[in-house]
Structures are given as C-alpha cells and as structure tokens.
TORGUFI-235476 format. One line per field, with one value per residue: residue number from 1; chain; x, y, z of N, C-alpha, C in turn. Coordinates in steps of 0.05 Angstrom, whole numbers. Layout:
seq <- NUM | ... .
mol <- A | ... .
n.east <- X | ... .
n.north <- Y | ... .
n.up <- Z | ... .
ca.east <- X | ... .
ca.north <- Y | ... .
ca.up <- Z | ... .
c.east <- X | ... .
c.north <- Y | ... .
c.up <- Z | ... .
END
This chain:
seq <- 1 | 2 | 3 | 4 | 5 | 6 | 7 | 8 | 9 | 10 | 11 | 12 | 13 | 14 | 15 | 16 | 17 | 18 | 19 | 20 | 21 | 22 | 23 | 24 | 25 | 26 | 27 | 28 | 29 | 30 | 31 | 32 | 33 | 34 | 35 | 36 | 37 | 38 | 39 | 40 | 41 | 42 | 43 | 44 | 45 | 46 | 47 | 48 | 49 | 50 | 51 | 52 | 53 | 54 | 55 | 56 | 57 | 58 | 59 | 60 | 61 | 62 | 63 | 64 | 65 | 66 | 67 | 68 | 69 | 70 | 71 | 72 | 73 | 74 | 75 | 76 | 77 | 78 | 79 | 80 | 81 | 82 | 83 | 84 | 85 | 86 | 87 | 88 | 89 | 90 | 91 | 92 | 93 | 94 | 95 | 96 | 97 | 98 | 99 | 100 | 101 | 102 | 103 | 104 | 105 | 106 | 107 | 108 | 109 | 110 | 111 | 112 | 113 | 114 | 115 | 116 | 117 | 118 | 119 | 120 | 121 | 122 | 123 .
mol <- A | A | A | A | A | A | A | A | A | A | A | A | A | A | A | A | A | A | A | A | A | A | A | A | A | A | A | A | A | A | A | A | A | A | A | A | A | A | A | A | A | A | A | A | A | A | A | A | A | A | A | A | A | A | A | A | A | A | A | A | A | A | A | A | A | A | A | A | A | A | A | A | A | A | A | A | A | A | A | A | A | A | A | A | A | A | A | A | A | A | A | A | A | A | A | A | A | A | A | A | A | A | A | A | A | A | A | A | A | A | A | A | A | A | A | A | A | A | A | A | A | A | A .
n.east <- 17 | 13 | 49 | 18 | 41 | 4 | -35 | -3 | 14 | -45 | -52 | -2 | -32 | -83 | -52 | -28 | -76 | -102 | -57 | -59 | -118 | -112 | -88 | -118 | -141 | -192 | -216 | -230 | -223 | -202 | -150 | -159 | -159 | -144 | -150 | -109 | -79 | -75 | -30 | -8 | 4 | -37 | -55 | -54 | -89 | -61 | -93 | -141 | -142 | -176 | -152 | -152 | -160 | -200 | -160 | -151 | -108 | -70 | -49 | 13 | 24 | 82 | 119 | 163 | 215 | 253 | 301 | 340 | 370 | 349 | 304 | 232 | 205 | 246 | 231 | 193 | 192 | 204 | 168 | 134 | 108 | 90 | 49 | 11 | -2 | -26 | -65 | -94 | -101 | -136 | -174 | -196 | -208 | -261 | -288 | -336 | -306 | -243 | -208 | -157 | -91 | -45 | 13 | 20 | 75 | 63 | 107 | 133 | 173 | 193 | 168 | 162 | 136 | 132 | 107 | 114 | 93 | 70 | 107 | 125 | 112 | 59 | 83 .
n.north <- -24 | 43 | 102 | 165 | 234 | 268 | 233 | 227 | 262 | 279 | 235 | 239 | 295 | 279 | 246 | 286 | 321 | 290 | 281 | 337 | 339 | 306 | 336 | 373 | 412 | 434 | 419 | 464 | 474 | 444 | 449 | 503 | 545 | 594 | 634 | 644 | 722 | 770 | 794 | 757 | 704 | 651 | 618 | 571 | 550 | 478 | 456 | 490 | 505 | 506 | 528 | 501 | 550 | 585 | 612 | 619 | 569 | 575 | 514 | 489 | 424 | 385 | 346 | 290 | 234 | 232 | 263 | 288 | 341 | 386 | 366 | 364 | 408 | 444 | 448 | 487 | 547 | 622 | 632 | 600 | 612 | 665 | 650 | 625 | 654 | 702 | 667 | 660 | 719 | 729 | 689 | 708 | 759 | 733 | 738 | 761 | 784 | 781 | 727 | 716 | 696 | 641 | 618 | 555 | 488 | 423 | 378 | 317 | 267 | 217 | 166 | 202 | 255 | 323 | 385 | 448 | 499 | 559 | 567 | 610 | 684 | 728 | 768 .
n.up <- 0 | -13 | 13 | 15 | 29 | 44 | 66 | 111 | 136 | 158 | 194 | 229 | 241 | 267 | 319 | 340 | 359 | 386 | 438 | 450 | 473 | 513 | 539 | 557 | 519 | 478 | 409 | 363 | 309 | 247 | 206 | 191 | 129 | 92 | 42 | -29 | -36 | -87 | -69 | -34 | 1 | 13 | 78 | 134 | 184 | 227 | 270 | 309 | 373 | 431 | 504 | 575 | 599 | 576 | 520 | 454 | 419 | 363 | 332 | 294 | 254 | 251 | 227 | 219 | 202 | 224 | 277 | 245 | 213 | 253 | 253 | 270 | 290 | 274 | 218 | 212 | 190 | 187 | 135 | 143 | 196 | 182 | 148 | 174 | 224 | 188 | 172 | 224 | 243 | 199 | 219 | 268 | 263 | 242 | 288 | 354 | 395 | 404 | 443 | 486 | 451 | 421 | 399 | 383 | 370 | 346 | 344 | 311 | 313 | 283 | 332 | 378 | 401 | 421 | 441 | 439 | 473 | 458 | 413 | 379 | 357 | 339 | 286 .
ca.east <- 0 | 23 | 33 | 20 | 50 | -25 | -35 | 19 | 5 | -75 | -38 | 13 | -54 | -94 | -36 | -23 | -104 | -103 | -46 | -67 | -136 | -111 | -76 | -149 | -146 | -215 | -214 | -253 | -237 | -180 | -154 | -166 | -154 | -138 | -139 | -79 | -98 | -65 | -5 | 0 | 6 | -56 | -49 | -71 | -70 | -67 | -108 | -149 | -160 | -185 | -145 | -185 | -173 | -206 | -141 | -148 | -82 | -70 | -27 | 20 | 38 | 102 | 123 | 192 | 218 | 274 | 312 | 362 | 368 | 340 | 279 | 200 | 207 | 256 | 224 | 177 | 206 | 200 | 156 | 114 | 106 | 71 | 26 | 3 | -3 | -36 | -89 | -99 | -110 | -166 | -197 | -195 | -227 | -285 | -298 | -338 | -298 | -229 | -198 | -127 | -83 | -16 | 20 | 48 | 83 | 68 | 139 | 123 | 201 | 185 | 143 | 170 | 115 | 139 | 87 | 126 | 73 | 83 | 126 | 128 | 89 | 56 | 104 .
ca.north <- 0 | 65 | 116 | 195 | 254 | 274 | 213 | 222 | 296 | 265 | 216 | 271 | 310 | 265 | 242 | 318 | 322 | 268 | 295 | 351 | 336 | 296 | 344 | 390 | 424 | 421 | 420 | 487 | 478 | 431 | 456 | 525 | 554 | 632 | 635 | 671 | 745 | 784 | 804 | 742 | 676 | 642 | 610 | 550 | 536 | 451 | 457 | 511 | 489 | 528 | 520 | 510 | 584 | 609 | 621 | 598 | 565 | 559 | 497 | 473 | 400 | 375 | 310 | 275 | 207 | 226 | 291 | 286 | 369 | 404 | 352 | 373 | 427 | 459 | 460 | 515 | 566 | 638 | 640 | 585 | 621 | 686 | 643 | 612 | 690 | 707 | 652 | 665 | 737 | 724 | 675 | 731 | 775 | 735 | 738 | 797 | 789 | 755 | 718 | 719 | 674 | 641 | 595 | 536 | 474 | 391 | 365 | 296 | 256 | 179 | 163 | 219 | 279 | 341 | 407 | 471 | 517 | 590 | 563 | 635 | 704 | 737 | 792 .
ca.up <- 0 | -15 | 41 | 10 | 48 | 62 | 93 | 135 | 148 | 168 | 217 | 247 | 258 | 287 | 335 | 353 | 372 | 415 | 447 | 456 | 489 | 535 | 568 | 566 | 497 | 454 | 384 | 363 | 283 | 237 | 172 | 176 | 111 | 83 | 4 | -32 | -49 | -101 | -56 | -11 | 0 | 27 | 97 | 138 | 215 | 224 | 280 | 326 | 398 | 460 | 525 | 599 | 611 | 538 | 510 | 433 | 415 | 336 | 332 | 273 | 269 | 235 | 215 | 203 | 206 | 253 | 283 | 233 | 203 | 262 | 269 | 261 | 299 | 265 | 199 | 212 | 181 | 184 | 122 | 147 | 211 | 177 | 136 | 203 | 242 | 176 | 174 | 256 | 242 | 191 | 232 | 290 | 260 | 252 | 324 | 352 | 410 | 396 | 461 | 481 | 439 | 425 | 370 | 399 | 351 | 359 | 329 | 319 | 305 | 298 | 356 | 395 | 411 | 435 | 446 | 443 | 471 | 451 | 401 | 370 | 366 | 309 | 275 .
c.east <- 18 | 16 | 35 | 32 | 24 | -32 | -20 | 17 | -18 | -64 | -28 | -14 | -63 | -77 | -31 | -52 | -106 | -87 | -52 | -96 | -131 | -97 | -105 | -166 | -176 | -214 | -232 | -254 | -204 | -177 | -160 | -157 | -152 | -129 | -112 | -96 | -69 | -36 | 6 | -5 | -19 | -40 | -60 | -59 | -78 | -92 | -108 | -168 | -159 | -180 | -159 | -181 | -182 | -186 | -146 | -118 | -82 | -40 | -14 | 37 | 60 | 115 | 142 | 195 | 235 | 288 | 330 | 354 | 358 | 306 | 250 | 195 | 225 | 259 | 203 | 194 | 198 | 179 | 134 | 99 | 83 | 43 | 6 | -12 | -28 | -69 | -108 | -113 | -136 | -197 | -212 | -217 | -256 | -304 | -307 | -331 | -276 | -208 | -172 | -119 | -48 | -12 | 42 | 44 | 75 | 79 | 132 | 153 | 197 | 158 | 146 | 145 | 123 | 119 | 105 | 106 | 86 | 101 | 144 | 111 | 78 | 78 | 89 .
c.north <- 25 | 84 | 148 | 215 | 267 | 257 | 208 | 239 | 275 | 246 | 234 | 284 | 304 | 249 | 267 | 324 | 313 | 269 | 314 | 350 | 313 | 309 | 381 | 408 | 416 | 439 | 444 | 486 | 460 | 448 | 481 | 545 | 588 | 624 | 660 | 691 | 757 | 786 | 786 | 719 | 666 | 637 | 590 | 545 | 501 | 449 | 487 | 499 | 504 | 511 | 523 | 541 | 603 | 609 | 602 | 588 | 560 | 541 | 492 | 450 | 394 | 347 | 299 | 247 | 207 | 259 | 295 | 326 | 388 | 395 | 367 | 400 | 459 | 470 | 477 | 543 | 595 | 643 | 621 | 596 | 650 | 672 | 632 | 640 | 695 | 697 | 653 | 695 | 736 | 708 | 687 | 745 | 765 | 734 | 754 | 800 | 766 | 753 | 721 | 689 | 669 | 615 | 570 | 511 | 452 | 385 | 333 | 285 | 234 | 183 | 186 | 248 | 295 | 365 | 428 | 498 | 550 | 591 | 601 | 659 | 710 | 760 | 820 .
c.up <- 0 | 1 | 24 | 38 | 59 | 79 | 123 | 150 | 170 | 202 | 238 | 265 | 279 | 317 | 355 | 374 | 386 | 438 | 468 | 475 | 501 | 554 | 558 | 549 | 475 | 431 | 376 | 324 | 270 | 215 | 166 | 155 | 99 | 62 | -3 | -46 | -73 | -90 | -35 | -16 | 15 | 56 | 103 | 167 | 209 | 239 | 296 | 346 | 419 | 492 | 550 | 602 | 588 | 523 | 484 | 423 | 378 | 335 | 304 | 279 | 240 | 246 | 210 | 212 | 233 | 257 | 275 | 213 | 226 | 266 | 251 | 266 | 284 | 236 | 200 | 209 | 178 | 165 | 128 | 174 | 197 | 156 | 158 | 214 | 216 | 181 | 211 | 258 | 229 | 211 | 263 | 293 | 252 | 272 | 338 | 373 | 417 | 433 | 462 | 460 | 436 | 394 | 383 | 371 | 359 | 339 | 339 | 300 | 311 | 316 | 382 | 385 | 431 | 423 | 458 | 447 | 471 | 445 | 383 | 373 | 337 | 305 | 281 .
END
C-alpha cells in the first residue's frame, strides 16, 4: 500500500489532537484555511484548539521520520510562521470578540511527541 505525504500529514494530525486533548485542549476547528490574495500567499493553521482558561491556541503540526536536520520542529520556518499568524489573524477577525491567543508547535520525530507551547508570536 502506498503511504501519501497527506496521509501522513492526516496521521501527524490526528496524533497531535489526541495529544493535545488529553492534556485538556478542545478541538474548536482543523484545517483552517486563508486563500492567496493578489499580494499574498494564502495560509492555513493545522489545528485551532481552545485551552481550559479560553485562551485559543493555533497549533502547527510537523512530521519527520527522525531529528536528523534540526527535526519537526525545526522545519517551521519563518515563512511558514507568517502564513500561520496570517491565517490566525483572519480567523480573528471573525470573532466579535477575539480571546487571548498564542501559536504553539506539535513536532512529531518517529514516535517521539513534543508540544512547544508558545512556540512563537505573530510579527
């Protein structure tokens, strides 16, 4: 059987979710998407999940076989970082009263799961 890199992503995810609500996080939306405009690159958080004290967290999950380059974690890259902030901002504003928030990472290396909360800020 043939494994796709979406599949694998899909996996990652759902590993990250589970994760994550078990230590108290609920899922508020997967996949949220921001189209590219004229002057920008679309965006996409993996997941958006709301911590027990309100706080919405937009998570991104990354994927490698092993921590060989700097790992899962360390492919989030500056430009992946503002498409993230980007897509967080849109989804903000549709809120008529937007909560505090933060951007934390789930670096998933092998079977290894690490949660870098307030992995970064927006710019």
């Amino acid at each position: 059987m043939d494994v796709t890199t979406k599949g694998l992503g899909d996996e990652g995810e759902a590993r990250a979710l589970a994760h994550l609500a078990r230590h108290g996080l609920s899922l508020v939306r997967r996949n949220y998407r921001v189209a590219r405009g004229p002057r920008q690159h679309g965006g996409e958080v993996d997941l958006v999940m709301r911590d027990r004290d309100g706080t919405l967290v937009f998570v991104e999950v990354r994927s490698r076989a092993g921590r060989g380059f700097g790992g899962a974690a360390g492919s989030v890259t500056v430009a992946k970082r503002r498409r993230i902030v980007l897509a967080a901002q849109h989804f903000l504003a549709g809120l008529p009263t937007p909560p505090p928030c933060r951007f934390d990472v789930v670096a998933l290396d092998g079977t290894r799961i690490e949660w870098l909360q307030a992995a970064f800020d927006a710019f």
